[in-house]
C-alpha positions as a Python dict, from the first residue, in 0.01 Angstrom:
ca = {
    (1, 'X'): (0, 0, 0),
    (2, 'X'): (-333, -135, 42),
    (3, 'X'): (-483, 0, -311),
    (4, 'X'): (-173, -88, -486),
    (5, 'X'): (-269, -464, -305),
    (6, 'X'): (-607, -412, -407),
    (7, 'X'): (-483, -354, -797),
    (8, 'X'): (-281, -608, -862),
    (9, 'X'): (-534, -880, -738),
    (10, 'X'): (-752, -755, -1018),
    (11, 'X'): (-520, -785, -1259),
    (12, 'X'): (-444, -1172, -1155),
    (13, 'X'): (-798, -1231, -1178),
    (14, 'X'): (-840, -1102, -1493),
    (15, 'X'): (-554, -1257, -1652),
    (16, 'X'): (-707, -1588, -1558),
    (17, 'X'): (-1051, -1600, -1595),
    (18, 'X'): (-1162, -1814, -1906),
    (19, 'X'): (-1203, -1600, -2156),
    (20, 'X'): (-1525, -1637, -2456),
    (21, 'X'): (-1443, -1859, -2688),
    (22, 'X'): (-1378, -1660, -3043),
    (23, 'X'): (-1712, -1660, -3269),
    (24, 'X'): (-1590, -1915, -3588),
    (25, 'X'): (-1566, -1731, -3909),
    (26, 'X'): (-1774, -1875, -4157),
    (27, 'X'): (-1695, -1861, -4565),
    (28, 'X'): (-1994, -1885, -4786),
    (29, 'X'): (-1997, -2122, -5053),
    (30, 'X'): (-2216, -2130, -5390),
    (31, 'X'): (-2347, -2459, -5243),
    (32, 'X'): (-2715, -2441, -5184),
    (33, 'X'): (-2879, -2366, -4860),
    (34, 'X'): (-2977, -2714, -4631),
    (35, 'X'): (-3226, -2720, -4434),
    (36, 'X'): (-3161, -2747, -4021),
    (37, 'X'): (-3323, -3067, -3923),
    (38, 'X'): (-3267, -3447, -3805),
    (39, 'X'): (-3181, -3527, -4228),
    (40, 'X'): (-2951, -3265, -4308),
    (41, 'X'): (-2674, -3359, -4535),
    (42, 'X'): (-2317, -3273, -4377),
    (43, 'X'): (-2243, -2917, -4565),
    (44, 'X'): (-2014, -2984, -4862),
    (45, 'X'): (-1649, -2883, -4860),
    (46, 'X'): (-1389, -2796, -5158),
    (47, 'X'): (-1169, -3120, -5209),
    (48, 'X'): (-819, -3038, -5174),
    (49, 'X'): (-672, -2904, -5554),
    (50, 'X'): (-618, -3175, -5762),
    (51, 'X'): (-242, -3269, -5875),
    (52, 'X'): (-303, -3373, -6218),
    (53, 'X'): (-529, -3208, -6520),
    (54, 'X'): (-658, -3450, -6766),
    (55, 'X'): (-867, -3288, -7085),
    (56, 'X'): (-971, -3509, -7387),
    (57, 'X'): (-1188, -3309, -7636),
    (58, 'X'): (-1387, -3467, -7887),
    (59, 'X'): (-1596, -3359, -8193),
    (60, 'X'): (-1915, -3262, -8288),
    (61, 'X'): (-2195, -3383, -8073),
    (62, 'X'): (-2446, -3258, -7877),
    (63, 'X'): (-2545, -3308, -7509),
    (64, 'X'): (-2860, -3523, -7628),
    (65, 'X'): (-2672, -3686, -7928),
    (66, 'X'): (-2410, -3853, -7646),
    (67, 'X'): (-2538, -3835, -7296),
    (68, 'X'): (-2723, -4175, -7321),
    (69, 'X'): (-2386, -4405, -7491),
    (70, 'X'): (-2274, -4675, -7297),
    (71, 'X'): (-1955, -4594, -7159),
    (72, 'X'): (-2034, -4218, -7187),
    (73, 'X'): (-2360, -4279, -6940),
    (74, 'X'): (-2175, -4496, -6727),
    (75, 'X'): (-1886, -4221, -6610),
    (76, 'X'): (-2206, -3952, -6609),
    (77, 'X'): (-2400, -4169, -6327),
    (78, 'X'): (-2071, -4261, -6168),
    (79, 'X'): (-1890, -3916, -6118),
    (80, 'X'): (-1988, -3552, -6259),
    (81, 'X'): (-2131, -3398, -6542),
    (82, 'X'): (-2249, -3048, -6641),
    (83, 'X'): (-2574, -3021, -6846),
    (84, 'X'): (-2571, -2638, -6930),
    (85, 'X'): (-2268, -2649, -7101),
    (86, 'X'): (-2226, -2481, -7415),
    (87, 'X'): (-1955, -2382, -7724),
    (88, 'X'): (-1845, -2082, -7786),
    (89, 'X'): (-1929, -2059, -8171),
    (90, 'X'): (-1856, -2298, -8509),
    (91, 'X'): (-1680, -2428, -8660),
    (92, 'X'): (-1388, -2650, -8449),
    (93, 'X'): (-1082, -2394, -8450),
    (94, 'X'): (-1260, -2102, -8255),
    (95, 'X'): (-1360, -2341, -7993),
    (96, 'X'): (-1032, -2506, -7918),
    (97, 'X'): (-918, -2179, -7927),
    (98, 'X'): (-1159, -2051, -7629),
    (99, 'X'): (-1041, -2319, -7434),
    (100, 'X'): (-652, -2252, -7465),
    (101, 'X'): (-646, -1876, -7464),
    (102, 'X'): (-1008, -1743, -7364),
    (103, 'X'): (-1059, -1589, -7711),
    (104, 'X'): (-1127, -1680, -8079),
    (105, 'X'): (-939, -1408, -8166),
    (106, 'X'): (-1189, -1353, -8406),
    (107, 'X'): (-1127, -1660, -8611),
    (108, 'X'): (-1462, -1803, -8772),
    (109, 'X'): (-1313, -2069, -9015),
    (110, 'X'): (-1088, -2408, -8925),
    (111, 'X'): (-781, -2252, -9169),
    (112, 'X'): (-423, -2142, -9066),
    (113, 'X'): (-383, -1853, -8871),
    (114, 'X'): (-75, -1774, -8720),
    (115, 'X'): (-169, -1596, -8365),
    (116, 'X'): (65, -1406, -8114),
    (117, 'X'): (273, -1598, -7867),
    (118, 'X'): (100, -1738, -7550),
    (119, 'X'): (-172, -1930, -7470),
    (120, 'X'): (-244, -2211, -7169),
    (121, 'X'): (91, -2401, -7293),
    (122, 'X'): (292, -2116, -7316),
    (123, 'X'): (166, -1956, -6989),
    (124, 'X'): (236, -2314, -6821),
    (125, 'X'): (578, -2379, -6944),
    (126, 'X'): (676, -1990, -6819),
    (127, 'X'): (541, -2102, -6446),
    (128, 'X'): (759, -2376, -6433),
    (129, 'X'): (473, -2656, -6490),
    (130, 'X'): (504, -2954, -6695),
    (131, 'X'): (224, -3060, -6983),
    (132, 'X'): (173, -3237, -7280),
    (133, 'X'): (-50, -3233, -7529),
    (134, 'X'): (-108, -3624, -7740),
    (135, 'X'): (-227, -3598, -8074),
    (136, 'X'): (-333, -3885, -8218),
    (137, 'X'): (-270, -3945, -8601),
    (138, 'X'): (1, -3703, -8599),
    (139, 'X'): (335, -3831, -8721),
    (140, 'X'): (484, -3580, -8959),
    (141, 'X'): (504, -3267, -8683),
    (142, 'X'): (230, -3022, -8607),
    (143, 'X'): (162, -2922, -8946),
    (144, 'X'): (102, -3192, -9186),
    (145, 'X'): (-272, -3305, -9163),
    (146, 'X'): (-272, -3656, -9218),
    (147, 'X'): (-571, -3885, -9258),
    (148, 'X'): (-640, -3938, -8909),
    (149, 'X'): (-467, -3571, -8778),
    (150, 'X'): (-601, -3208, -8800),
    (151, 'X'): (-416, -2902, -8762),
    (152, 'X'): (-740, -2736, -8669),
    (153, 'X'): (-759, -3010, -8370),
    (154, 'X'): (-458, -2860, -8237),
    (155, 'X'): (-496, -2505, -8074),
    (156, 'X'): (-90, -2510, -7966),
    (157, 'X'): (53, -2507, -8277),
    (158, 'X'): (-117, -2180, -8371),
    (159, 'X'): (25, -1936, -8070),
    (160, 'X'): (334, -1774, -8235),
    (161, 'X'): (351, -2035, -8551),
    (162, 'X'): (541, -2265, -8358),
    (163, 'X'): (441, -2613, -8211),
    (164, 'X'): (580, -2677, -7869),
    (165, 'X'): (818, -2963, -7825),
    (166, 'X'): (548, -3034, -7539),
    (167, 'X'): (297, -3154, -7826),
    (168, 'X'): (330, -3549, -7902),
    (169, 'X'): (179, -3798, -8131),
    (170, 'X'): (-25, -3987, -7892),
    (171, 'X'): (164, -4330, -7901),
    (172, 'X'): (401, -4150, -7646),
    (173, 'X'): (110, -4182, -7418),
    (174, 'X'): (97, -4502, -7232),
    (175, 'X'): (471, -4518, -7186),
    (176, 'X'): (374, -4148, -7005),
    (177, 'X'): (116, -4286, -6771),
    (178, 'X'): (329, -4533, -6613),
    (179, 'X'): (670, -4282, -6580),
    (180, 'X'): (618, -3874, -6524),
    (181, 'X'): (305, -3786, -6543),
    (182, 'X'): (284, -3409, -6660),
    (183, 'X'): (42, -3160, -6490),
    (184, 'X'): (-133, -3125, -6792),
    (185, 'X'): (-202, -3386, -6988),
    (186, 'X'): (-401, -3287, -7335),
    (187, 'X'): (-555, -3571, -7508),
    (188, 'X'): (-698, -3485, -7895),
    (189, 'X'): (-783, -3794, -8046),
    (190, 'X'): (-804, -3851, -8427),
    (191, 'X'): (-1069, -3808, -8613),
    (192, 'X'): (-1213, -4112, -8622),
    (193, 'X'): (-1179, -4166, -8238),
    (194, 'X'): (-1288, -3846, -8169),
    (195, 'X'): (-1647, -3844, -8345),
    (196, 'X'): (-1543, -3613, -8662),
    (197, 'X'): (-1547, -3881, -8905),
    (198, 'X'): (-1702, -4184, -8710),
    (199, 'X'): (-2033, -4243, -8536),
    (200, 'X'): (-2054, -4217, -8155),
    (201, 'X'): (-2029, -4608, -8102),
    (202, 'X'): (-1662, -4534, -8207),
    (203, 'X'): (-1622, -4298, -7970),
    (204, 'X'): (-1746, -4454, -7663),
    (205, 'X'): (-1525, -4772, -7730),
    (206, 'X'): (-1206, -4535, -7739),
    (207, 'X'): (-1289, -4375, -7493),
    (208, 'X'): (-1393, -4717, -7252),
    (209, 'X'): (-1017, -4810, -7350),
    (210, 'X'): (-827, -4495, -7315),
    (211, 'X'): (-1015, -4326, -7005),
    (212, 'X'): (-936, -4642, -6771),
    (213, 'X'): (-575, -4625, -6821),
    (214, 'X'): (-604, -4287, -6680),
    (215, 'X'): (-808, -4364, -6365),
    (216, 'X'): (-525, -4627, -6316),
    (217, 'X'): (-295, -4404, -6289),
    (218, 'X'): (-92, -4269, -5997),
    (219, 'X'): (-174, -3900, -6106),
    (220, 'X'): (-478, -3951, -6146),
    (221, 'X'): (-560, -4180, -5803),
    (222, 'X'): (-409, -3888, -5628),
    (223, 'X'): (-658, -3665, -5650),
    (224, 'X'): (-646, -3567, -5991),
    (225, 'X'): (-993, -3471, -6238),
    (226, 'X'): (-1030, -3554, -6591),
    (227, 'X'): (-1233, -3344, -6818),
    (228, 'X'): (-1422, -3484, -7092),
    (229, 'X'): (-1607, -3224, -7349),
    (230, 'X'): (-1660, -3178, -7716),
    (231, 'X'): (-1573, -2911, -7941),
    (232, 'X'): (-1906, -2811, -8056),
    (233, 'X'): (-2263, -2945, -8062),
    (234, 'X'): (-2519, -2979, -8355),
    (235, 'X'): (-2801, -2827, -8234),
    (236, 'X'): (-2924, -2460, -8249),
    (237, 'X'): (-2761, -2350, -7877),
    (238, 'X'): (-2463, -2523, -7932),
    (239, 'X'): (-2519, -2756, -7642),
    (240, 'X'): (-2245, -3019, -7529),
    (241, 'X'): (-2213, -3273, -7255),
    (242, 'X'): (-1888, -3233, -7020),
    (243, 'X'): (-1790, -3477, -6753),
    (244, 'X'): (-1635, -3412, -6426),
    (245, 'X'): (-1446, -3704, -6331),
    (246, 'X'): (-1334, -3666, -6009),
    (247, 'X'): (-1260, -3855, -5674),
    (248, 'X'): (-1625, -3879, -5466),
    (249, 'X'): (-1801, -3521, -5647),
    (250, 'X'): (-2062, -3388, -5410),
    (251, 'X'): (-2352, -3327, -5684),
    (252, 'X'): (-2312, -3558, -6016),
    (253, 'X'): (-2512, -3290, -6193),
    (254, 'X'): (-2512, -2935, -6269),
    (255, 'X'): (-2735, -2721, -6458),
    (256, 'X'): (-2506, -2410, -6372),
    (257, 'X'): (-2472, -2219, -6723),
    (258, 'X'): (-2083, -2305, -6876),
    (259, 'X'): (-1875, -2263, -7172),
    (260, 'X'): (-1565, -2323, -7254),
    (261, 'X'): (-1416, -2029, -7090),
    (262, 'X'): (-1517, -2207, -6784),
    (263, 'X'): (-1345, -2504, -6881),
    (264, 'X'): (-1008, -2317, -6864),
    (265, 'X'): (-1028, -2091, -6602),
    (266, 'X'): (-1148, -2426, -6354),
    (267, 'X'): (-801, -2565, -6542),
    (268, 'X'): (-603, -2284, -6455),
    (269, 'X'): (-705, -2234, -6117),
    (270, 'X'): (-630, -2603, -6040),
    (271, 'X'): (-299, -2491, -6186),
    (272, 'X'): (-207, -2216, -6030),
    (273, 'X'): (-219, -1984, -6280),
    (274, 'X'): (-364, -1642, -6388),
    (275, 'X'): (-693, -1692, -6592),
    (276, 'X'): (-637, -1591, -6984),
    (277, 'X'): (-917, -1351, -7152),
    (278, 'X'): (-1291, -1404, -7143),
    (279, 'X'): (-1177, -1688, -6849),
    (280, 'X'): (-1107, -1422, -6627),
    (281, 'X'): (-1469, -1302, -6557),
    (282, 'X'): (-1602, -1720, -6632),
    (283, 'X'): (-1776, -1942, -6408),
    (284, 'X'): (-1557, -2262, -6283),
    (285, 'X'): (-1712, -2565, -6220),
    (286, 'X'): (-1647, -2577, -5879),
    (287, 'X'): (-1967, -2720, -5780),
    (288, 'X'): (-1911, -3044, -6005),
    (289, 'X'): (-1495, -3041, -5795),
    (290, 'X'): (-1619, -3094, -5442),
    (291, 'X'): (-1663, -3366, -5206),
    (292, 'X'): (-1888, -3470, -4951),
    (293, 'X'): (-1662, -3487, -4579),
    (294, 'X'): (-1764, -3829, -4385),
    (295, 'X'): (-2111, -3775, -4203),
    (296, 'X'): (-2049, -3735, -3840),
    (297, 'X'): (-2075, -4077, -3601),
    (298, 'X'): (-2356, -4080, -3371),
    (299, 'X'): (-2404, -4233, -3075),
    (300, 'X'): (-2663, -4533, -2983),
    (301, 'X'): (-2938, -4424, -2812),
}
């Protein structure tokens, strides 16, 4: 009687002595390291997945050939921009290609080539998410090139020889911004606008009208990114600028090597959605989609 007295007392005070508090688990990030000490910036944390995906691609420039416009510089200093980004190859077609399928398929020419079924549209519209791709000069359908409209400009219409009803002409665009917003919103301006036939003054006025009308928006205030690249760039590496515009970005620069691969699988995994060819083993810019959390108060001495 007494041991069995003796017992069960240990067990009570077992059960309620305070117990070690569980050592936090702690997920390494590709940020890099900060230095303990008295000026140590807060460590930086992924913001929470954007809702919306804005992309406008424009033409032919290089990183140095744009970096230093007007309206251009003033989004770089203000939110995000990558300055080891790179195309894929030349001429136009391969590289919008890359960034709505993760392969040229082995196109090296801006002609007609009529390429299986799939790509980012396709693989969006089977998950159940809503997008939209504005073309601007287009007004005779996918397929009629028209003075201010490619074909080549236009990567959806070549999966399966069909152009999704989900590609526009881009005058259905600010009646869009202030009703439903789609996921995916795919911006390919015309040639002028986009730098293909017009100097890059041109292109930094479109862009200071069209680009506010998206940060205006309720997709975009809640929490969404735009992405602003170009095709291809002039000089021997094939260098282009991209911007990260994004709520608060923790680092406004990144010299991180990226292509367009990394352009779609960062859109895809915003998305929800399985990466497509070469974006499957690419780099996303995740350093150029996080935010800095609110340093923490400290008290007067």
């Amino acid at each position: 009687m007494r041991l069995a007295a003796i017992a069960a007392c240990a067990v009570f005070l077992a059960a309620c002595s305070p117990r070690p508090a569980a050592q936090a688990h702690h997920t390494p990030t590709a940020s890099p390291t900060i230095l303990a000490g008295p000026s140590a910036a807060p460590d930086p944390t992924p913001a929470p997945d954007p809702t919306h995906v804005f992309v406008i691609v424009l033409e032919n420039r290089s990183y140095d050939q744009v970096v230093g416009a007007g309206y251009i510089a003033q989004l770089a200093r203000q939110y995000a921009m990558a300055t080891n980004y790179h195309g894929v190859y030349h001429p136009s077609l391969p590289n919008y290609l890359a960034m709505t399928s993760g392969s040229t398929w082995g196109v090296a020419d801006d002609g007609w080539h009529k390429l299986p079924a799939g790509g980012l549209g396709s693989q969006l519209t089977s998950a159940g998410i809503d997008w939209r791709a504005y073309m601007e000069g287009m007004s005779n359908g996918c397929y009629r090139n028209t003075a201010g409209y490619a074909l080549k400009h236009n990567p959806f219409a070549y999966y399966g020889g069909t152009c999704p009803s989900q590609v526009v002409p881009f005058t259905n665009f600010t009646t869009d911004m202030t009703a439903a917003v789609p996921r995916l919103v795919w911006i390919t301006p015309d040639n002028c606008h986009s730098g293909h036939d017009c100097n890059t003054a041109t292109v930094d006025a479109w862009l200071s009208q069209t680009v506010p009308s998206i940060l205006a928006s309720d997709a975009w205030q809640d929490n969404g990114v735009l992405f602003i690249t170009w095709d291809e760039g002039e000089d021997n590496a094939n260098s282009v600028l991209t911007l990260v515009i994004h709520h608060d970005p923790l680092r406004h620069q990144s010299t991180v090597p990226y292509n367009h691969y990394s352009l779609l699988a960062t859109i895809e995994d915003v998305l929800g959605v399985d990466r497509l060819g070469a974006a499957a083993q690419a780099t996303p810019m995740n350093d150029l989609m996080a935010a800095v959390p609110p340093a923490p108060l400290r008290n007067k001495a």
